[in-house]
N, C-alpha and C positions, 0 to 999 in steps of 0.2 A: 926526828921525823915529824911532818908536819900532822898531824892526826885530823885534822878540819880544814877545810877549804878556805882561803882569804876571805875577807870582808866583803871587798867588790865584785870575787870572781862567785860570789853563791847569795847575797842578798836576792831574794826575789823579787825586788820594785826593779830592777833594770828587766826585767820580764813582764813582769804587770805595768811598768807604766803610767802615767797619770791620763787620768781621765779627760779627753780633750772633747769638749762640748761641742763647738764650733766645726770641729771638722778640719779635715785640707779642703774648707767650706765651702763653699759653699758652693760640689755638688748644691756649698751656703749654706757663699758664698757663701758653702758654702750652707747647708740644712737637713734635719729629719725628714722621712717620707711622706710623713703626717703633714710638713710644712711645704714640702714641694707642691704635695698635690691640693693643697688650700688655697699652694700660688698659681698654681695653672688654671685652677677655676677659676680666682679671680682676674687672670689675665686672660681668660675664655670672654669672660663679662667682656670684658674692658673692647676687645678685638670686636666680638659680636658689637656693641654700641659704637665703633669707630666705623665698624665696616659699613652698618645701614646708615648711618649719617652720610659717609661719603660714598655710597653707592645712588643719592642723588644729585639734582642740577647744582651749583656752588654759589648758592642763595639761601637767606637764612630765612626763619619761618613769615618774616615780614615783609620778605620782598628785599630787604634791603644787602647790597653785593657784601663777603663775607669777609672778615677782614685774611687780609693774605700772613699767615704762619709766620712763612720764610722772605721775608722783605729782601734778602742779602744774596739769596739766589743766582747762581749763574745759568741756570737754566731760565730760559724764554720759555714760557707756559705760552703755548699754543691755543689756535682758538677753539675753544671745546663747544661745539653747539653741533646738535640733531639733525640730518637732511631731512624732511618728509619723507623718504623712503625709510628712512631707519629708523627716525621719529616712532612710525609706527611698531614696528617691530618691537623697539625697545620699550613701547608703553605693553604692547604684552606681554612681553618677557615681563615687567615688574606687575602687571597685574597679575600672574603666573605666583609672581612672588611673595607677593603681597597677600596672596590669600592663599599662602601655606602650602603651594605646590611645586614641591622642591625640583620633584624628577625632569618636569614639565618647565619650569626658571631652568633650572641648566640645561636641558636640551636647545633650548631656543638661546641663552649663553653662548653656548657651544656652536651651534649656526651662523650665528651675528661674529660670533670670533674668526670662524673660517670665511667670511665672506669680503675678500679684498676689494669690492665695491663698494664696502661701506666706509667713512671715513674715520682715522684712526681714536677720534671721540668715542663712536659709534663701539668698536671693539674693543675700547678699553673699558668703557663703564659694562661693558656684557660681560666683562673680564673677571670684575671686581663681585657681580653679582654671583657671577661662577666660582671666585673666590667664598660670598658667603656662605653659597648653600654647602659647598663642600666641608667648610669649615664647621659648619654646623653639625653635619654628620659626623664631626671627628675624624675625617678625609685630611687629615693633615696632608700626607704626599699631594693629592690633586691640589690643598689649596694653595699649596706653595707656588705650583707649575704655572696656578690662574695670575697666583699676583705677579710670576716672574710675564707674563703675557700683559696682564696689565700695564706693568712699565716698560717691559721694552716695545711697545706696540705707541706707548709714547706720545698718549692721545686726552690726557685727563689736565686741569689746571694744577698750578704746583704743590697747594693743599694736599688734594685728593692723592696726587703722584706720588710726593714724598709719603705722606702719609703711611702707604700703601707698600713702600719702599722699606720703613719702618716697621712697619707690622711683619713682612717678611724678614729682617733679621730675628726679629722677637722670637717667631715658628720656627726660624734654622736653630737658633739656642737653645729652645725648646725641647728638639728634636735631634738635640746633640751633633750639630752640624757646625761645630766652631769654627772651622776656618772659613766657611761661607757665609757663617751670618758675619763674622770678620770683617769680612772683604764687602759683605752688604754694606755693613755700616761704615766704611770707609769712603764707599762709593755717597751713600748719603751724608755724611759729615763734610768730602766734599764739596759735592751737587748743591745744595744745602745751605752751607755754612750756619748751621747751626749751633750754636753751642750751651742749648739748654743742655740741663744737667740731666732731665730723664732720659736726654737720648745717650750721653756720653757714660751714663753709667750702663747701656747696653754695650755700648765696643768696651769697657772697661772688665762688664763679666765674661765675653768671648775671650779676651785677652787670657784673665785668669785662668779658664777654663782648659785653654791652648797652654796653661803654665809657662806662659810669657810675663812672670811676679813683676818685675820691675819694672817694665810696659804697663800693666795694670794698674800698679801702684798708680802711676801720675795722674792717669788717666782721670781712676774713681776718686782719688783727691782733688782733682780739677772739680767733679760733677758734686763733692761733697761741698767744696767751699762756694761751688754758684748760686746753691740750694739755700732758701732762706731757713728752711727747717728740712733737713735732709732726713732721709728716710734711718731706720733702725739700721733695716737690713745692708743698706748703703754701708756704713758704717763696719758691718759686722764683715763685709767682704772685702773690708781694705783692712780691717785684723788680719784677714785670713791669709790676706796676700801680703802682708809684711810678715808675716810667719813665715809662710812659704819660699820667700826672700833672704829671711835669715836675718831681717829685720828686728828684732827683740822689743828692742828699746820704743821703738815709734810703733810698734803694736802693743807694748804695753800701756804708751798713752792715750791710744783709742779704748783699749778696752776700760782702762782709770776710765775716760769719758764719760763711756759709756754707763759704767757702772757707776758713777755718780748721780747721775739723771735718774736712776732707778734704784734707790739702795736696797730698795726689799723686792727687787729681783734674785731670786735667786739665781736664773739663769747666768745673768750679766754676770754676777760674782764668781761664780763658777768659770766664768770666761777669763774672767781678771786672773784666778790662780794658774789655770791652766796656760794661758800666756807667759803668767811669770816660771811656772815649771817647763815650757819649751824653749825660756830663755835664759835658763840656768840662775832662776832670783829665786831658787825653790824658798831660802827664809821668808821673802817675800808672799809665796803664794803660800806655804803653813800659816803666814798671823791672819791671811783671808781665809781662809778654811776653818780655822780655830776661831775665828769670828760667828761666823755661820752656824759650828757647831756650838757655840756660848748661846746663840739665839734660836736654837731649837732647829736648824733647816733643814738638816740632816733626816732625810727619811727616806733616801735609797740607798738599796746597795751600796752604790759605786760612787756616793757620797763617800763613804769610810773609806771606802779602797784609794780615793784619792789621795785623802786625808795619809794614811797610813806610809802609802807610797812616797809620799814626799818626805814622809820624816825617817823612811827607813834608805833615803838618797842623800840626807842632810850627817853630817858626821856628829855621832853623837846623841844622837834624836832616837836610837831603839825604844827604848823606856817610853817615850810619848808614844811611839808606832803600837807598844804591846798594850796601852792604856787604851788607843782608838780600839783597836783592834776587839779588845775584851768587852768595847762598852757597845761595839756594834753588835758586837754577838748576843750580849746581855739582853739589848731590846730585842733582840729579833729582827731586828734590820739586816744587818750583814748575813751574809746566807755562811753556816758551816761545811765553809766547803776544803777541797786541798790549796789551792792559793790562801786563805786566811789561815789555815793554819800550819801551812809552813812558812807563812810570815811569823806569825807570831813565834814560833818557833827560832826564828832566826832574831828576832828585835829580841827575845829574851836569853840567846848566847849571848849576842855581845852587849847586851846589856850584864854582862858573868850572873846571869840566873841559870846554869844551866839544869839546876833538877825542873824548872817550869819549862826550861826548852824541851829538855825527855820527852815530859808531859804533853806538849803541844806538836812533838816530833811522832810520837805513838799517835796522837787522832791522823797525821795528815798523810803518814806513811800508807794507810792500807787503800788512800784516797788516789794515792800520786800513780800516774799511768806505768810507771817502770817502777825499778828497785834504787833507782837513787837515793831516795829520800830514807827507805828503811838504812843506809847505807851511809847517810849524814848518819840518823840515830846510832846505827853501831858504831863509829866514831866516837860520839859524844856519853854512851854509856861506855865508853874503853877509858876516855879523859876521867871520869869518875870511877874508875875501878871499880866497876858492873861489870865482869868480865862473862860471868855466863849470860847476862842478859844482851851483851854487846855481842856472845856468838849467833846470839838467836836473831839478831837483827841482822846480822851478817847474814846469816843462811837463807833467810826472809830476800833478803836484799838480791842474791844471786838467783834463788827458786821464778823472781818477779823479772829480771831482766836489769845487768850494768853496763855500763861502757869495760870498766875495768874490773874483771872477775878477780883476778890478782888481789886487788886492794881488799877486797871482803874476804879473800882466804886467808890474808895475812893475818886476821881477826881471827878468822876461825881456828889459825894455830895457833892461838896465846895458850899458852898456859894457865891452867886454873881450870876449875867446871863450870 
């Protein structure tokens, strides 16, 4: 009779898991909440300085005509210039704007928008202004409707248009609208023919987003290799999505990369293991983890837990799991909880300690949500001929809730006190 569960079928790293940094990222791409909303501000900036730049005439501040973006363009930019009639209109609409009178800018916006006498310049730049002030309020819905009026109304030079075009996919991803800011950028990649890298690694995060991995892939590889210095985070969402892909190998090259460039990132390194334990190199990610913790970087939790979990996945590696394990407790790092110590309990059976597994079996039992774990213990004080302490774990084990009540009364009929 088997008195103990198998190896594989009770270790508890296939429960806990390794710590994966990155994410199926990068939400990031893909990121923490902390980094999302750092990157929305900053791309609030970025929107807010593109919008009043091209919310005027497509001249620069010296007079001189602005150089054209999109050279490659199949769109005929139209001729964008003021009638007298709407000339005025739209100087007070921007005086409206211009001196902080938002309600009063989009109602005269909105006027010049509905009025098919004016010509399609006229209601597109009143378009764009409607776009700002919206945007400014954090009116995301409205400002997306101004810029979809913006471009279809069809009326602005190709700068200002595409631009505008862009900006509106930005806010549909933003906004968790992945198939449309998609198909936005689609339409402007065409339109377009752009193939700077800032724009392609926007269809590249819609793609990932949409968990179209293999699509993604080429995509933000294309926008990484156009880029002379490509961004981190570029980087960290084509990890993500060769993860996601099932990719191993060629995300664990990015992430080597990556974590080269930075060695006293801890972040990065973190990534590197975590990559190598979703692609099955767990000895791999143990010498990066045991690295980290050789040079002190260990100061969270779920540093150990990582740490532990990999080596209680690796065959043979208990012994190192119940070493992490005891020294994250020691400092006070690892929190005393029932995951740590029904690891430890388990790295010290099959490492044949088992009077320290007892020991570590007794703190996590009265931790654990049911009676299984009291129900490992009566097990393993039965293997050691602890028979009355082995019924008392059994009865414990049935009082808390088993799957198999059976298996703990068998305990409780042994013989002996």
């Amino acid at each position: 009779m088997n008195k103990q569960p198998t190896r594989r079928s009770t270790l508890l790293a296939a429960a806990i898991g390794a710590v994966v940094l990155f994410g199926a990222v990068p939400q990031a791409a893909a990121q923490q909440d902390t980094e999302r909303q750092t990157e929305k501000r900053e791309n609030a900036s970025n929107l807010r300085d593109n919008g009043r730049a091209n919310s005027r005439r497509n001249k620069s501040d010296d007079g001189k005509k602005v150089e054209n973006q999109y050279p490659n363009a199949t769109r005929v930019a139209p001729d964008a210039k003021a009638s007298s009639k709407g000339g005025t209109k739209l100087q007070k609409m921007m005086d409206a704007f211009n001196k902080e009178k938002p309600a009063d800018a989009r109602a005269q916006a909105d006027a010049i928008i509905a009025d098919t006498g004016l010509n399609p310049y006229e209601r597109s730049f009143a378009a764009q202004i409607g776009f700002q002030v919206a945007y400014d309020a954090d009116d995301n819905k409205a400002a997306m409707e101004y810029l979809k009026k913006a471009i279809d109304i069809n009326g602005l030079d190709n700068n200002s248009h595409f631009d505008r075009m862009f900006v509106l996919a930005q806010l549909q991803l933003q906004e968790e609208q992945y198939t449309e800011s998609l198909a936005t950028m689609d339409r402007f990649l065409t339109e377009s023919k752009s193939t700077k890298p800032e724009h392609l690694i926007v269809k590249g995060n819609a793609l990932y987003r949409l968990e179209r991995h293999a699509e993604a892939a080429k995509v933000i590889k294309a926008a990484i290799d156009a880029s002379p210095e490509p961004k981190a985070e570029w980087q960290q969402l084509l990890m993500a999505t060769y993860v996601e892909s099932n990719q191993g190998a060629e995300a664990a090259k990015v992430a080597e990369a990556i974590a080269a460039k930075s060695p006293n990132d801890k972040r990065a390194q973190m990534n590197v293991a975590a990559v190598y334990s979703q692609s099955d190199m767990l000895d791999k990610a143990a010498v990066v983890l045991e690295k980290m913790r050789a040079a002190g970087q260990f100061t969270e939790d779920k540093d150990y837990r990582q740490l532990y979990s990999t080596y209680l996945n690796l065959d043979g590696k208990e012994k190192e799991a119940a070493g992490v394990i005891n020294e994250g407790l020691e400092k006070g790092i690892l929190k005393p909880d029932y995951q740590a110590y029904v690891a430890l309990a388990q790295s010290y059976y099959f490492s044949d300690q088992a009077g320290k597994s007892i020991d570590a079996y007794k703190k996590a039992a009265p931790l654990a949500p049911d009676g299984e774990t009291y129900l490992n213990l009566a097990r393993v004080l039965w293997q050691e001929d602890r028979i009355p302490e082995a019924k008392e774990a059994a009865q414990q084990a049935i009082s808390k809730g088993v799957k198999k009540p059976d298996d703990a009364k068998k305990i409780l009929a042994l013989k002996g006190k």
